[in-house]
LUMKEBA-342164 format. One record per residue (C-alpha): x, y, z; chain; residue in three letters. Coordinates in nm, 2 decimals. Layout:
# LUMKEBA-342164
{{X Y Z} A ALA} ...
# end
This chain:
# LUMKEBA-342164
{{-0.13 3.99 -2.52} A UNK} {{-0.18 4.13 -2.16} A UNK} {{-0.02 4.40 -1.97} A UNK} {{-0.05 4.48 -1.61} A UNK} {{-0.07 4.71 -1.30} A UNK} {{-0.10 5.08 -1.23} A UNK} {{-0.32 5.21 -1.60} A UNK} {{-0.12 5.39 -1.81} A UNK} {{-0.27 5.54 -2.09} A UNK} {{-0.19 5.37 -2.48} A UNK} {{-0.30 5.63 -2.70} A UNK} {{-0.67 5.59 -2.63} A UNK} {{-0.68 5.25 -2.46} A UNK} {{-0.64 5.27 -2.02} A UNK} {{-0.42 4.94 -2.02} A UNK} {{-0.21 4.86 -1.69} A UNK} {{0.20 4.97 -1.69} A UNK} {{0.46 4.75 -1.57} A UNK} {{0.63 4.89 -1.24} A UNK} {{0.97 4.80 -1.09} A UNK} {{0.96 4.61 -0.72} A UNK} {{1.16 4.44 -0.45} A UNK} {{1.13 4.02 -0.49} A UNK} {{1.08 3.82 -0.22} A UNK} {{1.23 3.53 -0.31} A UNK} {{1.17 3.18 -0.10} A UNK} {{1.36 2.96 -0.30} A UNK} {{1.64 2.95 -0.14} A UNK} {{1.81 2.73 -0.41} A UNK} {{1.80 3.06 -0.62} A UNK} {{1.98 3.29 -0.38} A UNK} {{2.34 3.24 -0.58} A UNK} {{2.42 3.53 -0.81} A UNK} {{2.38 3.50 -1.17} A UNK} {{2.73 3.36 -1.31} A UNK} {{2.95 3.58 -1.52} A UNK} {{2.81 3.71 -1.83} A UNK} {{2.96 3.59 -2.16} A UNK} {{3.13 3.96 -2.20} A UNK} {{3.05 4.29 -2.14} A UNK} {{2.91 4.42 -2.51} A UNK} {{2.57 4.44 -2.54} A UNK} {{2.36 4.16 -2.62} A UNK} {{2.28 4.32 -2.98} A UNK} {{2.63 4.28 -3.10} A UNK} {{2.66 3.88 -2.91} A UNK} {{2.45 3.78 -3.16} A UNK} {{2.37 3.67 -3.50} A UNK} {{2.08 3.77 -3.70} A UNK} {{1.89 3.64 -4.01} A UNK} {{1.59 3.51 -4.15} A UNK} {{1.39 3.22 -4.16} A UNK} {{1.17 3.13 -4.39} A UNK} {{0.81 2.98 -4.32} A UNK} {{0.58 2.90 -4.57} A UNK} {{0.68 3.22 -4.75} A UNK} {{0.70 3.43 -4.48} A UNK} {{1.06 3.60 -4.35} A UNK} {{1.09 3.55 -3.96} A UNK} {{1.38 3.73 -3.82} A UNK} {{1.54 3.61 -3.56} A UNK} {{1.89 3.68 -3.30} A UNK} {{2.07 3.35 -3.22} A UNK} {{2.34 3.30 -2.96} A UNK} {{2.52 2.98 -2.87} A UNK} {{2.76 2.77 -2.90} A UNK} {{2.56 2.46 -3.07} A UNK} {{2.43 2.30 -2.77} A UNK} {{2.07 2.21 -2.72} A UNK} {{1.82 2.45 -2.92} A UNK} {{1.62 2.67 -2.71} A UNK} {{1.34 2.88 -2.92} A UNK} {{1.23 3.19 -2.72} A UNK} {{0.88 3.34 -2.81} A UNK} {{0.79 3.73 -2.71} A UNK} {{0.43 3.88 -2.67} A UNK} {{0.27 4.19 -2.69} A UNK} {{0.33 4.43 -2.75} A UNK} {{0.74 4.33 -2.77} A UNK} {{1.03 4.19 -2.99} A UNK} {{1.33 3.92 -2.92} A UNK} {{1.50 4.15 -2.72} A UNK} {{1.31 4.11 -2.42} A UNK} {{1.47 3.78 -2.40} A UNK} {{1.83 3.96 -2.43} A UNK} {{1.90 3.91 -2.01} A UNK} {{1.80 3.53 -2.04} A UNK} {{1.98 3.45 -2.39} A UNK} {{2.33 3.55 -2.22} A UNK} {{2.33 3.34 -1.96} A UNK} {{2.10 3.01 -2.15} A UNK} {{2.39 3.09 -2.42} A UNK} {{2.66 2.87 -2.23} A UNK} {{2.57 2.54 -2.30} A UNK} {{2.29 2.58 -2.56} A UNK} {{2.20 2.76 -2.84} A UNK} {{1.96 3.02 -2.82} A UNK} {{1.70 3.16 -3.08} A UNK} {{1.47 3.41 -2.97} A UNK} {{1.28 3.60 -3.31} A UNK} {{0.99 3.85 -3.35} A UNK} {{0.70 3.72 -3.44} A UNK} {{0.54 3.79 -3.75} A UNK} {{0.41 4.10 -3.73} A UNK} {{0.68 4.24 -3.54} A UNK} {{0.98 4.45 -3.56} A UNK} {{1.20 4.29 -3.89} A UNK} {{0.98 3.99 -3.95} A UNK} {{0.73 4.00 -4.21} A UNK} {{0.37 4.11 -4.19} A UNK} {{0.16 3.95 -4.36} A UNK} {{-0.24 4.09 -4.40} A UNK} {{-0.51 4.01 -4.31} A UNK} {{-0.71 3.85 -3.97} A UNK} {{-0.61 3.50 -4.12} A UNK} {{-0.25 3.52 -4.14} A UNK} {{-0.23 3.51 -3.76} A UNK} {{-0.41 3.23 -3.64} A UNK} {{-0.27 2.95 -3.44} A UNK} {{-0.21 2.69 -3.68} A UNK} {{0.02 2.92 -3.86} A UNK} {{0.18 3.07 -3.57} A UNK} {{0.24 2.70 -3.43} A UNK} {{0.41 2.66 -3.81} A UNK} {{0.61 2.94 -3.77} A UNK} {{0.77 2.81 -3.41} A UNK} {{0.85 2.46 -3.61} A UNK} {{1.00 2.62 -3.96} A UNK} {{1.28 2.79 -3.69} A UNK} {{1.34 2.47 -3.54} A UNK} {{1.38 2.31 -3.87} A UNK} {{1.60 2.60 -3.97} A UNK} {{1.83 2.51 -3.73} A UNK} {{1.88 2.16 -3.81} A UNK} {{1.71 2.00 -3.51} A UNK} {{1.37 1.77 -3.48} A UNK} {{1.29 1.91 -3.09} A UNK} {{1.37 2.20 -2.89} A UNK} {{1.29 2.33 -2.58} A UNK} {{1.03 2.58 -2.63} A UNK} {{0.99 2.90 -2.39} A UNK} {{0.69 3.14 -2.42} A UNK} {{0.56 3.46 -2.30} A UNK} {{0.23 3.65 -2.33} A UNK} {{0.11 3.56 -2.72} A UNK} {{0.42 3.38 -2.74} A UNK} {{0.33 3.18 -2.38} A UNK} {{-0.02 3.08 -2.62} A UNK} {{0.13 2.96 -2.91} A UNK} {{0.39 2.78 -2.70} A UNK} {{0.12 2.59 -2.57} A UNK} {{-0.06 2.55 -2.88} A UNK} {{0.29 2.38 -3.04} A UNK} {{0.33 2.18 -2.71} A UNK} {{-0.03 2.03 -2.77} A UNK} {{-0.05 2.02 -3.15} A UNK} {{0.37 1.90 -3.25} A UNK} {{0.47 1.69 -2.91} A UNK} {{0.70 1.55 -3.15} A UNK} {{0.90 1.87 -3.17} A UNK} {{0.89 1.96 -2.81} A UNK} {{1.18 1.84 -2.56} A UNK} {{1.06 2.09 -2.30} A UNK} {{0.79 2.38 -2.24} A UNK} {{0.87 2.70 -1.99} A UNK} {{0.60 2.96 -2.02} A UNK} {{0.63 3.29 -1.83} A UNK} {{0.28 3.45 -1.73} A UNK} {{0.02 3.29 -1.96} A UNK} {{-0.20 3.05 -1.79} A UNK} {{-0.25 2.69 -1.98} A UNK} {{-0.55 2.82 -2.26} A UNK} {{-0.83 2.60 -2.04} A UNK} {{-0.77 2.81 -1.73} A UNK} {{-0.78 3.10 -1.91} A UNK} {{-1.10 3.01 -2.07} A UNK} {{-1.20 2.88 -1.72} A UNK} {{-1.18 3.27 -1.55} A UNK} {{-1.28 3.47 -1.86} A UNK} {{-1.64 3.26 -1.82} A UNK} {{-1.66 3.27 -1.42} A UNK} {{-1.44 3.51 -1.23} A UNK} {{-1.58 3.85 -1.29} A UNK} {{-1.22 4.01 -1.22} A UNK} {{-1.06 3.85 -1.50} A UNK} {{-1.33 3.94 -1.70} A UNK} {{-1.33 4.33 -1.64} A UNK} {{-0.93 4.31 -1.70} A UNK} {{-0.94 4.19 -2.03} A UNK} {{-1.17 4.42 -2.15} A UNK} {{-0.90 4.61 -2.32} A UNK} {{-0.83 4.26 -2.53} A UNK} {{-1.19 4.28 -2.61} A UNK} {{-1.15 4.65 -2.79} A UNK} {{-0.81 4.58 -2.93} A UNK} {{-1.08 4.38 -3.19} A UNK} {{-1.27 4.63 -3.27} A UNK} {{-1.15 4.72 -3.65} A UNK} {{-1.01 5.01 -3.62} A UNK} {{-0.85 4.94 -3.30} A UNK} {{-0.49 4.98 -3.47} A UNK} {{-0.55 5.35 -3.52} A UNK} {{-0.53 5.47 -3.19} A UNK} {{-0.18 5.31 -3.11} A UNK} {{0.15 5.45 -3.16} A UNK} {{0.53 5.34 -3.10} A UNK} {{0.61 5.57 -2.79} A UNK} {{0.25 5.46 -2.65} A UNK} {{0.33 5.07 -2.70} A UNK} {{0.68 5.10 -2.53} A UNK} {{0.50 5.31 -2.21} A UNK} {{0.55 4.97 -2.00} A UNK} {{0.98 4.95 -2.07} A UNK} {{1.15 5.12 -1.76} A UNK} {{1.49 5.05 -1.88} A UNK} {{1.57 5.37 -2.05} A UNK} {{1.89 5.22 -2.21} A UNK} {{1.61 4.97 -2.35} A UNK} {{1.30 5.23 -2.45} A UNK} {{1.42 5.39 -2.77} A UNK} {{1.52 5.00 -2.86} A UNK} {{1.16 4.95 -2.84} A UNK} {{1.00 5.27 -2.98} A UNK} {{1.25 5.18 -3.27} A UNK} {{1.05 4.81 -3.29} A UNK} {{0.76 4.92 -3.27} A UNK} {{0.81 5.19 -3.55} A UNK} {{0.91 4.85 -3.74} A UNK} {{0.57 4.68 -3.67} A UNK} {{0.22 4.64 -3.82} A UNK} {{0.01 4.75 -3.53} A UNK} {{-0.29 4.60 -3.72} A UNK} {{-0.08 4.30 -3.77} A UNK} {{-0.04 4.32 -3.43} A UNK} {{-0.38 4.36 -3.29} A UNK} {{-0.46 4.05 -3.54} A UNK} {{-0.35 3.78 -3.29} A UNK} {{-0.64 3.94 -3.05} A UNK} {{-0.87 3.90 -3.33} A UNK} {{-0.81 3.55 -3.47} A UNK} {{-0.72 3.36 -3.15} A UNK} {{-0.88 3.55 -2.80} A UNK} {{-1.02 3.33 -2.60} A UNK} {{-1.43 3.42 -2.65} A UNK} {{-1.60 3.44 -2.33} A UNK} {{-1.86 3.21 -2.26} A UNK} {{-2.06 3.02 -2.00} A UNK} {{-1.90 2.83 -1.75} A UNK} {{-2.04 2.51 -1.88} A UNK} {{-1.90 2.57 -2.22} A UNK} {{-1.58 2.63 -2.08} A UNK} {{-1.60 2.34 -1.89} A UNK} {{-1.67 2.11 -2.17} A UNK} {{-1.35 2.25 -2.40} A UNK} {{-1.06 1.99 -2.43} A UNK} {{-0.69 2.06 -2.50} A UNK} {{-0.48 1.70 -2.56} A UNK} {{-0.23 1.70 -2.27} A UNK} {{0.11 1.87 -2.26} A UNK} {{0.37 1.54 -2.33} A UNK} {{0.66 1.72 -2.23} A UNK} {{0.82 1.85 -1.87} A UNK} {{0.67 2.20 -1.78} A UNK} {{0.81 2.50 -1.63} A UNK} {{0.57 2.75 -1.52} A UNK} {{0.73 3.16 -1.40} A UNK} {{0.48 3.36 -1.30} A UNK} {{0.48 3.73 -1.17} A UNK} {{0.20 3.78 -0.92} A UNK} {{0.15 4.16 -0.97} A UNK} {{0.01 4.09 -1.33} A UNK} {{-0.27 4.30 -1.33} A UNK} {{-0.44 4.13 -1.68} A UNK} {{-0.39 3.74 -1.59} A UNK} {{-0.47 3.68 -1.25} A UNK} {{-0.32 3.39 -1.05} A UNK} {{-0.62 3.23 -1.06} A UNK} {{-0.57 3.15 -1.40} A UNK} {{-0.31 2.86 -1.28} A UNK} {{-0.53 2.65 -1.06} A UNK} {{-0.58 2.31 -1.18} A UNK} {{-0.27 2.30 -1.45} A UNK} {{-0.16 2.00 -1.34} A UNK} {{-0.46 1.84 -1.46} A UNK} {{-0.40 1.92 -1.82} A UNK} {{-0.04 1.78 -1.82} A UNK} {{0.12 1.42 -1.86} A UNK} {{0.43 1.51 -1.72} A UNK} {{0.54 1.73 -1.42} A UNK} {{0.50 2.07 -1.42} A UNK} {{0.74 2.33 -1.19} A UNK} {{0.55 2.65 -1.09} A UNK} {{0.75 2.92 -0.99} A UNK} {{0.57 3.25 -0.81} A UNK} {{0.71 3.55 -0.80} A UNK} {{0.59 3.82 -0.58} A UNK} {{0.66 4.18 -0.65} A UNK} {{0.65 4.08 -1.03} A UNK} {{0.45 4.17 -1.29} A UNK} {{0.35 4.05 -1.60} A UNK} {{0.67 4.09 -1.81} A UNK} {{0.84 3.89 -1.57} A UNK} {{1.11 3.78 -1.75} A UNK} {{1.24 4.17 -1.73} A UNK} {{1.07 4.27 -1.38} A UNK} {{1.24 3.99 -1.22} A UNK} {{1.53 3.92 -1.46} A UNK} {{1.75 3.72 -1.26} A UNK} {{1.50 3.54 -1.03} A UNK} {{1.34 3.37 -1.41} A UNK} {{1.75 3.35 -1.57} A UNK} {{1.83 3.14 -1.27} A UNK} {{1.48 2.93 -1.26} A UNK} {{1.53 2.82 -1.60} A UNK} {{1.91 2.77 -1.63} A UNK} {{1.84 2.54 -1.35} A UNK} {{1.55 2.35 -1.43} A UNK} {{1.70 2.31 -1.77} A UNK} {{1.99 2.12 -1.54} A UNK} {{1.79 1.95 -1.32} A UNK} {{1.92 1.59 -1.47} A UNK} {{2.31 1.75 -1.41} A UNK} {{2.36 1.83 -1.80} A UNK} {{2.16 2.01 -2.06} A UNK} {{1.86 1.80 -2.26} A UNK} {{2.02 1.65 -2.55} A UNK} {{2.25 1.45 -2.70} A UNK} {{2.56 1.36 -2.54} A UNK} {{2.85 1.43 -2.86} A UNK} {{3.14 1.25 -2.88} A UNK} {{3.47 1.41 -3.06} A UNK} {{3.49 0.99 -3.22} A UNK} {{3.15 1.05 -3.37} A UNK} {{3.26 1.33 -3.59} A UNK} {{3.10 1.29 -4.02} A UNK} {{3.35 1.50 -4.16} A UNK} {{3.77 1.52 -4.16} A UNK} {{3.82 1.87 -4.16} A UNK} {{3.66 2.22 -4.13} A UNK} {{3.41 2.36 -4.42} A UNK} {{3.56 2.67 -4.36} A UNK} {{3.92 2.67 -4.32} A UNK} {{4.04 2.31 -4.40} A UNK} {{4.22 2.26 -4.11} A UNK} {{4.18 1.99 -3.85} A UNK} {{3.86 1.95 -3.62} A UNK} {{3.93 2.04 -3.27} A UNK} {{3.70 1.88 -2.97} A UNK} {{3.59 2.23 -2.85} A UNK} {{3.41 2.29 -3.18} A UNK} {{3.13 2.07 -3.26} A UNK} {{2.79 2.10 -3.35} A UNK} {{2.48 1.88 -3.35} A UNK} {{2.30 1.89 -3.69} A UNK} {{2.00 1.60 -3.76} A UNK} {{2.17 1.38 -3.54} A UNK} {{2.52 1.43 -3.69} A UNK} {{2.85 1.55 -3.51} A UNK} {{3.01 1.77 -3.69} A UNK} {{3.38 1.96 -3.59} A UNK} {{3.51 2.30 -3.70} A UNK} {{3.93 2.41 -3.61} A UNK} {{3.72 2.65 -3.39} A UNK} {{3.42 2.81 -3.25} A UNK} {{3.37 3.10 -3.45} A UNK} {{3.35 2.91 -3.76} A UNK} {{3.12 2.62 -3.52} A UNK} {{2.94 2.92 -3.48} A UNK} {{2.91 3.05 -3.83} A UNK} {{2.72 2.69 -3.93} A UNK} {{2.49 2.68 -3.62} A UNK} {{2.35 3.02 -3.66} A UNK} {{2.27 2.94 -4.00} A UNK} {{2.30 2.59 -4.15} A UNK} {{2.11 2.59 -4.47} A UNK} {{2.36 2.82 -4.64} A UNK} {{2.66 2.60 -4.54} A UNK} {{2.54 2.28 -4.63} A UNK} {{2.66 2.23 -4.98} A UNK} {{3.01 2.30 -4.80} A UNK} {{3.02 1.97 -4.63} A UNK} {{2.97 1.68 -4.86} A UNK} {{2.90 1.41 -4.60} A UNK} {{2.55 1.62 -4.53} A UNK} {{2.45 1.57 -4.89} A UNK} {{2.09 1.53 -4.90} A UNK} {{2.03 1.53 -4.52} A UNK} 
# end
């Protein structure tokens, strides 16, 4: 949706780069090093891939976990799941962690047409993954386009939300709030403006979109993604769902039903295309309590310019009650008397959480095997007939 400081040039468009910086952290509590990663391979061969189906359109998707608590991770532009790949190892331990490309992007389908991306279907498209998984709420986290439609399915499906963390996207009325009265704001999303011109698309190009990745191990990833994508699919989200700019009275007289659900707010203040601004007044648009975490030094792909500092911030706030949000499972409360997969005995190591049921695996690879992809294992364990 927005990129940020020091312009770069995408193919035609001046749009701000992302540059690398020194935090100054003043959160102490976050001083501790990140704990030890789950191995040393790559995140790309951690974890497992598919597709999810919503309304008829494929969604692919990494997932990494071990059955705990479902976390959905949402990208923006222009990006794919991997630039969750530094939070998903570390969230991984004690929940399990979906991060897919939206549609559009990379391996997920892209549909045509202006319509097929606005916010009623992109919301449907956050709760079809949830549902693939076998879970009624997860904790949904959100950046850029992904941040929006985060907080569109926090306002429009409370129901499916446990918790909210959005990384640089102010809630959609401040937004609205600075395109109509702070004249900065306005002149730095000008380039949204022309990505909806119609033949905006044309003047793109793989290398040009991945200009803002400074991990080289990480930019021919992206140029690879980006080869994947629709670029008019792309610029479609900018064309059905950009805030339009209006007076400040009209902005003033929007209304967004309040967020139900615990928020946590990461923002790098270096973000050249959504000023800080932009955050004023959140807690006014909220039921429950919101944690806002500044970064300084960061820009607007925070969750890669400051990996570590936004790994720690949400592993912890995720903790804040001393154990993960969601069920408590107890080996007694398993439905089924031996593995789907093997036969053999359930051990207490292996279980996993599906629609309210406990059910045990002889171990976690095959715990594993069902939670990365439970619709094509039910039919393997009877007491889940018709669930």
């Amino acid at each position: 949706m927005f990129l940020q400081s020091e312009l770069f040039r995408l193919d035609g468009y001046p749009v701000p780069a992302m540059r690398s910086s020194i935090l100054l952290f003043t959160l102490c509590a976050l001083a501790a090093p990140v704990s030890s990663q789950l191995d040393d391979r790559p995140i790309e061969d951690l974890v497992s891939k598919g597709y999810v189906d919503s309304d008829g359109v494929k969604l692919h998707y990494a997932s990494i976990g071990n059955g705990g608590p479902l976390v959905v991770m949402l990208h923006g532009f222009p990006d794919f799941w991997y630039s969750w790949r530094r939070q998903m190892r570390e969230l991984a331990k004690d929940h399990h962690v979906v991060a897919f490309d939206l549609r559009g992007y990379n391996k997920s389908d892209k549909p045509k047409g202006v319509a097929q991306y606005a916010m009623p279907l992109l919301v449907g498209d956050v709760a079809a993954v949830i549902r693939h998984f076998g879970h009624e709420q997860a904790t949904v986290v959100g950046h850029d386009w992904g941040g929006m439609i985060a907080w569109s399915f926090a306002m429009s499906r409370p129901e499916m939300l446990e918790r909210l963390i959005i990384c640089n996207l102010p809630h959609p009325k401040g937004l609205t709030r600075e395109l109509a009265g702070n004249e900065k704001q306005q002149r730095n999303s000008q380039y949204a403006r022309d990505f909806q011109a119609e033949d905006a698309h044309e003047k793109l190009t793989a290398v040009g979109l991945a200009g803002w990745v400074n991990d080289e191990s990480a930019k021919q990833k992206y140029v690879a993604a980006f080869e994947r994508s629709d670029f008019e699919a792309m610029l479609n989200y900018y064309k059905a769902n950009y805030p339009k700019t209006g007076s400040k009275a009209t902005a003033q007289a929007m209304t967004y039903p309040k967020v139900k659900s615990p928020v946590l707010m990461i923002h790098g203040l270096d973000d050249w295309a959504l000023l800080p601004a932009g955050l004023n007044d959140t807690w006014e648009w909220l039921e429950k309590d919101l944690t806002l975490v500044t970064v300084p030094g960061a820009g607007h792909f925070v969750q890669q310019d400051a990996s570590e500092m936004v790994t720690r911030s949400m592993g912890m706030w995720l903790h804040r009650d001393g154990k993960p949000v969601a069920e408590t499972v107890a080996f007694a409360s398993i439905i089924n008397a031996s593995c789907p997969f093997s036969g053999d005995a359930p051990r207490a190591d292996s279980m996993t959480l599906y629609k309210g049921k406990v059910i045990g695996f002889c171990n976690t690879e095959c715990r594993d095997k069902f939670a990365n992809d439970p619709a094509s294992y039910l039919a393997q364990i009877p007491e889940l007939a018709g669930k």
